[in-house]
Gaussian input, Z-matrix of N, CA and C with variables (Angstrom, degrees):
# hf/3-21g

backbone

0 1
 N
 C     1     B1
 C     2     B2     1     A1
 N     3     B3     2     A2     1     D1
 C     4     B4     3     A3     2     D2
 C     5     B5     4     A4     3     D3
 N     6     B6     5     A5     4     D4
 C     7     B7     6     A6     5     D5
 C     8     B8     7     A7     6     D6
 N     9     B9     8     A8     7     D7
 C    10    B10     9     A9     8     D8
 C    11    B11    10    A10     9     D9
 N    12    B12    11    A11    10    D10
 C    13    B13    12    A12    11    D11
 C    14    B14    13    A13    12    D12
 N    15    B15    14    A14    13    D13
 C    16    B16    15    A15    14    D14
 C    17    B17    16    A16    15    D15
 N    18    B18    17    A17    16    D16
 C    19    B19    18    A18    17    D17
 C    20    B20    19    A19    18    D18
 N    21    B21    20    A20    19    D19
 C    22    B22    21    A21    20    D20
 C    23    B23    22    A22    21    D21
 N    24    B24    23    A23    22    D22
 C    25    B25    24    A24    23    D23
 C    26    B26    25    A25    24    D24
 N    27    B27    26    A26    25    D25
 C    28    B28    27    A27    26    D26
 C    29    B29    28    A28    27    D27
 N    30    B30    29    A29    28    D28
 C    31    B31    30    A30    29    D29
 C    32    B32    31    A31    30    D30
 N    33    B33    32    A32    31    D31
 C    34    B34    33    A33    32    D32
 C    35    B35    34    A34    33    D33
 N    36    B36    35    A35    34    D34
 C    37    B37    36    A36    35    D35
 C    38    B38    37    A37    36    D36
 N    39    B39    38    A38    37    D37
 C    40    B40    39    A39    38    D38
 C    41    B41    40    A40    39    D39
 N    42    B42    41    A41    40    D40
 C    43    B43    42    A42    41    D41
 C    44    B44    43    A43    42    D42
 N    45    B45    44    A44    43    D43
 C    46    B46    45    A45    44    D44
 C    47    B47    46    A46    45    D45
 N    48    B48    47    A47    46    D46
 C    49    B49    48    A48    47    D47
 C    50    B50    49    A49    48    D48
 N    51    B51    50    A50    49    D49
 C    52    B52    51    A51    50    D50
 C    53    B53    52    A52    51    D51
 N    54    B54    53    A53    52    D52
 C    55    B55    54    A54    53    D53
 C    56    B56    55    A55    54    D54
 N    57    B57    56    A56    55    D55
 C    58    B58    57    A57    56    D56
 C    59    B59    58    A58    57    D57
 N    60    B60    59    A59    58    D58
 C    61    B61    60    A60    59    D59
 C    62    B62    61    A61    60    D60
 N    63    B63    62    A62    61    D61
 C    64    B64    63    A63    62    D62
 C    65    B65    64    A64    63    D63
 N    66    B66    65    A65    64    D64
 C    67    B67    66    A66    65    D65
 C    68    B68    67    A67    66    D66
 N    69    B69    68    A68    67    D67
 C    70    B70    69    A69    68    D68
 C    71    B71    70    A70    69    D69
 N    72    B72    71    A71    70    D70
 C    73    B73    72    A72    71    D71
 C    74    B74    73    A73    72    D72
 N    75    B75    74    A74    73    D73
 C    76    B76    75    A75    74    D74
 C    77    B77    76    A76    75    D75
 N    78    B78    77    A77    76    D76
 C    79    B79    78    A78    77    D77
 C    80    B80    79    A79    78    D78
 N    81    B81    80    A80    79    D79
 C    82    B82    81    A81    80    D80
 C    83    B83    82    A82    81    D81
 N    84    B84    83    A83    82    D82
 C    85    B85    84    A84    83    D83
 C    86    B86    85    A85    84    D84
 N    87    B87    86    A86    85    D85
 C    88    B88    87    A87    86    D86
 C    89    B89    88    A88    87    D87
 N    90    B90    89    A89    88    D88
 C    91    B91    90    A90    89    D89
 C    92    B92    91    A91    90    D90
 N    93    B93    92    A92    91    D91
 C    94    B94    93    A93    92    D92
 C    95    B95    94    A94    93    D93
 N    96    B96    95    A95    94    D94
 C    97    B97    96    A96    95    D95
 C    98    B98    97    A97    96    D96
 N    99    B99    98    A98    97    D97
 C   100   B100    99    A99    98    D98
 C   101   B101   100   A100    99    D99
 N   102   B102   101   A101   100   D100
 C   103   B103   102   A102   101   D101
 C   104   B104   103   A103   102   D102
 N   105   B105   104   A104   103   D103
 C   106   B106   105   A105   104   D104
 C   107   B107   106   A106   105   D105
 N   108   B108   107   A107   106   D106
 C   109   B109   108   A108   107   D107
 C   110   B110   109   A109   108   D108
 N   111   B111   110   A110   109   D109
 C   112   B112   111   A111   110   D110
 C   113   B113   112   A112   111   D111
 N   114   B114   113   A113   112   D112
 C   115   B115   114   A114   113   D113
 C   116   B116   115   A115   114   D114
 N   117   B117   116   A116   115   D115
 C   118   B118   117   A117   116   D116
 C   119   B119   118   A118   117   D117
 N   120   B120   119   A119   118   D118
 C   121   B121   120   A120   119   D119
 C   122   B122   121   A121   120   D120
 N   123   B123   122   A122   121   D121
 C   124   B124   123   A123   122   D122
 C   125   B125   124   A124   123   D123
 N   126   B126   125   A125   124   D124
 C   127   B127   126   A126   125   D125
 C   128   B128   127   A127   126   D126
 N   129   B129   128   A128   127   D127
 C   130   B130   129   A129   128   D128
 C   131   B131   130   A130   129   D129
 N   132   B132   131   A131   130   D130
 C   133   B133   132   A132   131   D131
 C   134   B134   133   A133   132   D132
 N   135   B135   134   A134   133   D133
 C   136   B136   135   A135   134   D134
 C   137   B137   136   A136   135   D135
 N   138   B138   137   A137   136   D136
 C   139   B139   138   A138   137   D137
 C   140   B140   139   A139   138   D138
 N   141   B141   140   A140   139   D139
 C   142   B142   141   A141   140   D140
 C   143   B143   142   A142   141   D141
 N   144   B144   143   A143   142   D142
 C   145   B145   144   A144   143   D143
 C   146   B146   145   A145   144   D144
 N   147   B147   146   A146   145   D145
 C   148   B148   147   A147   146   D146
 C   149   B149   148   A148   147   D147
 N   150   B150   149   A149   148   D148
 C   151   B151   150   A150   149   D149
 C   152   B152   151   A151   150   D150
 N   153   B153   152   A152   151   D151
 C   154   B154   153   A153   152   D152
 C   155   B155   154   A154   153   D153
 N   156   B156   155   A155   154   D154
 C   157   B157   156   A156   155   D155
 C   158   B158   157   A157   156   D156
 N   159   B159   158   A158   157   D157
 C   160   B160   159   A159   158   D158
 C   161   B161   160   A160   159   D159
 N   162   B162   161   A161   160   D160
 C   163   B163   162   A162   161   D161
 C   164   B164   163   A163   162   D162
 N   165   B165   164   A164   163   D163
 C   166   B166   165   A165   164   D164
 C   167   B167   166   A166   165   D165
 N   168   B168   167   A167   166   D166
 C   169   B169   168   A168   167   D167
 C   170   B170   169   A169   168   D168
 N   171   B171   170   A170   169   D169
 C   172   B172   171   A171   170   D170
 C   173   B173   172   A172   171   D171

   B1=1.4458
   B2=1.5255
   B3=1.2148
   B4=1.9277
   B5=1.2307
   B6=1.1829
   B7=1.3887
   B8=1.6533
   B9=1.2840
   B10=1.0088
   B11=1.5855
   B12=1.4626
   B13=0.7683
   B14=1.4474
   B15=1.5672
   B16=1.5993
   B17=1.1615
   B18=1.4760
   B19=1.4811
   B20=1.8123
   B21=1.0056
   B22=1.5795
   B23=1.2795
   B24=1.4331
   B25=1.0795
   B26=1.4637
   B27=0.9753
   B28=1.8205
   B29=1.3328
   B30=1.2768
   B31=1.2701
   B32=1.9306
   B33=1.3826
   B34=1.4212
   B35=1.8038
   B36=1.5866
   B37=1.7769
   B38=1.6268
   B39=0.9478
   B40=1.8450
   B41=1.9642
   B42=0.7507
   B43=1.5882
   B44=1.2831
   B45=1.8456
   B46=1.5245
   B47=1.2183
   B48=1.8319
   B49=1.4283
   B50=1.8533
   B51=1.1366
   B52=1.6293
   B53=1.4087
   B54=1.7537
   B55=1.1194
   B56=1.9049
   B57=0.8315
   B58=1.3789
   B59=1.5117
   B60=1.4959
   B61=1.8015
   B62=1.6584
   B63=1.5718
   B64=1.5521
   B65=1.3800
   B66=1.5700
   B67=1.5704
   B68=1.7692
   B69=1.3495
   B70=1.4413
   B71=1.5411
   B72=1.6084
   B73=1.6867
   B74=1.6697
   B75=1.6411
   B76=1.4179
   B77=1.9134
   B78=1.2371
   B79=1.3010
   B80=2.1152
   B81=1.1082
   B82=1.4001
   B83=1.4528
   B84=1.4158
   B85=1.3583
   B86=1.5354
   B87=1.9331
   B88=1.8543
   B89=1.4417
   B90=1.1737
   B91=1.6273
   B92=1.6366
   B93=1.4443
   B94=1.3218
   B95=1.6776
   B96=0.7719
   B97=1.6749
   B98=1.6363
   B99=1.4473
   B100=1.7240
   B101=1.6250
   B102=1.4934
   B103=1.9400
   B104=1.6396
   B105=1.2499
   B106=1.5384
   B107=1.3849
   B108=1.4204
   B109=1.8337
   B110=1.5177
   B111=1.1632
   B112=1.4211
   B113=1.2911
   B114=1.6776
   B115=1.1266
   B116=1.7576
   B117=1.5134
   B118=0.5699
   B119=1.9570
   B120=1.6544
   B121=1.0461
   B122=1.5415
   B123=1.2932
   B124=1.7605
   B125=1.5679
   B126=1.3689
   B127=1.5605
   B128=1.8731
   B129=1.4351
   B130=1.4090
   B131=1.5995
   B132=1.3894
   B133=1.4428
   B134=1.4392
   B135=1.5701
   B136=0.8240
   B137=1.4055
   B138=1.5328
   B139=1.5819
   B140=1.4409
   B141=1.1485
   B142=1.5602
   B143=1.4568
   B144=1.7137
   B145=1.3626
   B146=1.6221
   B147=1.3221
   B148=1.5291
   B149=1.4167
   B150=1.6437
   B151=1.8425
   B152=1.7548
   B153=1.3911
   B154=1.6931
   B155=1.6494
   B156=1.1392
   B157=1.7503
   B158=1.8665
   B159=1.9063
   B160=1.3485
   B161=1.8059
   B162=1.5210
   B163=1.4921
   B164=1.2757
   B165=0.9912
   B166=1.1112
   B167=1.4879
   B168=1.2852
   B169=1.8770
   B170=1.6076
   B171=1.3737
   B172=1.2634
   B173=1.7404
   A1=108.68
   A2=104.85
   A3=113.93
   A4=120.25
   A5=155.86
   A6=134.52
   A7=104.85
   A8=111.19
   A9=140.62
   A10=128.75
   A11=147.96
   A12=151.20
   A13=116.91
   A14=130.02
   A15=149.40
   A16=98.51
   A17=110.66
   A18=122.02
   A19=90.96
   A20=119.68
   A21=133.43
   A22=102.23
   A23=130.07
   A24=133.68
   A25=156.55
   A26=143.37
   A27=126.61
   A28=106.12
   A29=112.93
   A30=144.70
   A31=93.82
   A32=110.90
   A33=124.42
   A34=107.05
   A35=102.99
   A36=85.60
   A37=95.27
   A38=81.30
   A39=97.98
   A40=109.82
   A41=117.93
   A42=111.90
   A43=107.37
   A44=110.77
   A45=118.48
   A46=114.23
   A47=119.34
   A48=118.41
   A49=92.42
   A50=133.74
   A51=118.84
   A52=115.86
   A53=131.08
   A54=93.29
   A55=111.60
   A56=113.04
   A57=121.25
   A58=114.25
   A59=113.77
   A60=125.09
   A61=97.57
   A62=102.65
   A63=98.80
   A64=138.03
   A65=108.65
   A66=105.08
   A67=116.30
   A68=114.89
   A69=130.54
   A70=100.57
   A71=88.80
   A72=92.00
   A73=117.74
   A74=110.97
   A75=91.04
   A76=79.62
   A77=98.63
   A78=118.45
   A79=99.47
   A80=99.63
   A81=122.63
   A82=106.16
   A83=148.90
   A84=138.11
   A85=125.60
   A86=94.36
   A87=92.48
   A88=116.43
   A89=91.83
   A90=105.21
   A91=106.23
   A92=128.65
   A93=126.03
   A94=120.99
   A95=108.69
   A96=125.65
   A97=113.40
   A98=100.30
   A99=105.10
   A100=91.16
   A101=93.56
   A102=96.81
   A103=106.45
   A104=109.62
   A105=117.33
   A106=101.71
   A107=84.68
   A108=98.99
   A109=120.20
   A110=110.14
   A111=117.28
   A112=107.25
   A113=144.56
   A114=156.77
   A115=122.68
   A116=112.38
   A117=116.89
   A118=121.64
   A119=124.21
   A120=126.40
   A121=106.85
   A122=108.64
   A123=115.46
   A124=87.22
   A125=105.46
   A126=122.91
   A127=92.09
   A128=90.86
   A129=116.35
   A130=153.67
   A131=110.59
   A132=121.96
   A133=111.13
   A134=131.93
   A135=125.51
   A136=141.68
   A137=111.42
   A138=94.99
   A139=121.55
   A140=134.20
   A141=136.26
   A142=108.68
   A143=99.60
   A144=80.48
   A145=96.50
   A146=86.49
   A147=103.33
   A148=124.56
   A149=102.67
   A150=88.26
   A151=95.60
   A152=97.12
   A153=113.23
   A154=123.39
   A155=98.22
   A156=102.79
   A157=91.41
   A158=86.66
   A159=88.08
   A160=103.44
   A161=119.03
   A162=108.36
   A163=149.84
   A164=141.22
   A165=141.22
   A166=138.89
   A167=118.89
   A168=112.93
   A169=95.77
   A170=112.19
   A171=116.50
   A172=92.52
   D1=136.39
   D2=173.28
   D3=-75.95
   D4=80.52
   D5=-176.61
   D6=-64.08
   D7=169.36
   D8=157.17
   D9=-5.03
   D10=109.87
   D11=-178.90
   D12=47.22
   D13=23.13
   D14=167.33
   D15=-52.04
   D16=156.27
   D17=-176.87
   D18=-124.38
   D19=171.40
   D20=179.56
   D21=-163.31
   D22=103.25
   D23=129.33
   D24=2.05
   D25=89.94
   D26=-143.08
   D27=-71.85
   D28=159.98
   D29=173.58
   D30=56.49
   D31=43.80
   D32=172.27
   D33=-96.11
   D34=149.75
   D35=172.34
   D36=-139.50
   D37=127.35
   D38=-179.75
   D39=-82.22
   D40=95.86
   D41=174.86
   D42=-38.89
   D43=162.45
   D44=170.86
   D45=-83.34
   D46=134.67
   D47=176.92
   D48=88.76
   D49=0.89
   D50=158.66
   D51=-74.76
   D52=138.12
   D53=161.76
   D54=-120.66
   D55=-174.57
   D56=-162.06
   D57=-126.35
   D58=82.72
   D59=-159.73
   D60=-50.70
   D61=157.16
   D62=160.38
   D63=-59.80
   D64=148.11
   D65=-178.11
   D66=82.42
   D67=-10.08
   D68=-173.68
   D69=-75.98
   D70=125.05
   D71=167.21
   D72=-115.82
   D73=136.38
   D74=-159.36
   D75=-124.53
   D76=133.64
   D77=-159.67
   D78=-69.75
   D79=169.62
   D80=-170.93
   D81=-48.43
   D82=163.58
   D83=155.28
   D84=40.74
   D85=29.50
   D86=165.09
   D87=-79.09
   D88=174.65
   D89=161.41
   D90=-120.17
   D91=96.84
   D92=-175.18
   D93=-89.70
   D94=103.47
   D95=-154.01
   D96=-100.53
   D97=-25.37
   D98=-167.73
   D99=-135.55
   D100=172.64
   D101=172.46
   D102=-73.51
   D103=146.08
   D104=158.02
   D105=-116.21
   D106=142.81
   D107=178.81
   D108=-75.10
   D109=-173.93
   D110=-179.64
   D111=-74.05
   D112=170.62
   D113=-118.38
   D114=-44.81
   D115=55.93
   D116=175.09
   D117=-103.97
   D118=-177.17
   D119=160.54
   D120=-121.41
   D121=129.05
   D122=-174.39
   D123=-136.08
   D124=153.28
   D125=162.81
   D126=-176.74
   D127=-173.60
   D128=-138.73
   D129=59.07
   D130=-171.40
   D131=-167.10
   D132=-93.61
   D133=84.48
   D134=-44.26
   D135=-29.93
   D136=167.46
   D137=-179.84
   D138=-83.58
   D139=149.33
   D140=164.28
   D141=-120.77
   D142=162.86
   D143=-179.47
   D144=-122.00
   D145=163.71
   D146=-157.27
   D147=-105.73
   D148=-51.82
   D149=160.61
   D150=-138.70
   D151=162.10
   D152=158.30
   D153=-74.85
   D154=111.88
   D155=-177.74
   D156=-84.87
   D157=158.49
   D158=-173.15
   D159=-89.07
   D160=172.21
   D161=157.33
   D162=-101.01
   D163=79.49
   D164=-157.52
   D165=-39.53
   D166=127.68
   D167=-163.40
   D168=-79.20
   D169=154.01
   D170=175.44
   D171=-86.36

């Protein structure tokens, strides 16, 4: 599942049943295998995640 304003990366493949928290950016040419949380940056083969984005107040 996509949440909310997620970014996906091209030529990225998200497995079935992953989901992908809001605000999560999953970098270019992953392989997304597990859930990533919300405002994070993940990429790679598998994916990891890589840094904590901050959140922003409306």
């Amino acid at each position: 599942m996509l949440k909310k304003n997620c970014r996906i990366g091209s030529h990225s493949v998200v497995m079935p049943g992953v989901t992908v928290g809001e605000n999560a950016v999953v970098g270019a040419f992953s392989f997304v295998d597990r859930d990533i949380p919300a405002n994070v940056v993940a990429m790679g083969v598998p994916v990891k995640v890589t840094k904590k984005l901050r959140e922003l107040n409306p």
